[in-house]
C-alpha positions in Angstrom: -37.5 110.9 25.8 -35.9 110.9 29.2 -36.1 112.1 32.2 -33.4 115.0 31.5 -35.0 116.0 28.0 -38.3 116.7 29.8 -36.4 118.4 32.3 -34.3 120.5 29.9 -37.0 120.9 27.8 -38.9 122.2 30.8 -36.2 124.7 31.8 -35.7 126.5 28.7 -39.8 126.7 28.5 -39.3 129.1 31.7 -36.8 131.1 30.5 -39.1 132.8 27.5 -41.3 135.2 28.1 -44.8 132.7 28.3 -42.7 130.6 30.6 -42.2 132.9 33.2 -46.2 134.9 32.4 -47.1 130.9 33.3 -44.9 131.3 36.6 -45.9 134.1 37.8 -49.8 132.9 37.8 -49.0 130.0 39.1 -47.3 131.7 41.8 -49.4 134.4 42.3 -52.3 131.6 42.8 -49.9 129.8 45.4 -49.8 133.0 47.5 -53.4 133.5 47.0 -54.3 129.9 48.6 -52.2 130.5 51.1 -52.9 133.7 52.1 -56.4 132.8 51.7 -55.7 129.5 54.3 -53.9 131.4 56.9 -56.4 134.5 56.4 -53.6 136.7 55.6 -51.7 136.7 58.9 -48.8 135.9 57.2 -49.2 137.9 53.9 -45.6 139.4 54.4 -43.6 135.6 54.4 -46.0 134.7 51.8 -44.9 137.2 49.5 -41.4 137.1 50.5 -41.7 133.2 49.8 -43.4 133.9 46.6 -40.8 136.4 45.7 -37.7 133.9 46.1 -39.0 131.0 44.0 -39.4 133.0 41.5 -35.9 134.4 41.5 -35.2 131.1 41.1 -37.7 130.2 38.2 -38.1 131.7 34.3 -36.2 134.7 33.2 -35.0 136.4 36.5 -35.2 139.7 34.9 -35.8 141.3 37.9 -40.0 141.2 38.1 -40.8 139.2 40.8 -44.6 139.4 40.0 -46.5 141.6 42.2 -43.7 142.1 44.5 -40.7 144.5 45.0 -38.1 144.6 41.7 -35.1 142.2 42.3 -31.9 142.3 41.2 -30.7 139.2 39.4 -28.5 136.8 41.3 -25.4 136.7 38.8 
């Protein structure tokens, strides 16, 4: 296995629906640690950060995890 079979293999793993649940955590916990670092002075671009890589991660159907709704980029 190569390089781009892990990788595909790894894309279509975030498009189902445990895919992006395991996303979202791991995103969630990103913003946590660094909300957590910064003690939340910067909770706003944390979230907004938060919110954009996971437009561009898993399903993008729109539920960008504790944030506001999105609408999907196509």
């Amino acid at each position: 296995m190569n390089l781009n079979d892990i990788t595909r293999k790894a894309q279509d793993f975030l498009k189902t629906e445990k895919g992006e649940s395991v996303s979202d955590k791991v995103l969630d916990g990103a913003a946590d640690v660094a909300n957590k670092v910064t003690g939340n002075k910067h909770a706003d671009k944390i979230q907004n950060a938060r919110d954009n890589a996971d437009k561009h991660l898993g399903k993008n159907d729109g539920d960008a995890g504790r944030g506001t709704p999105t609408a999907d980029p196509k």
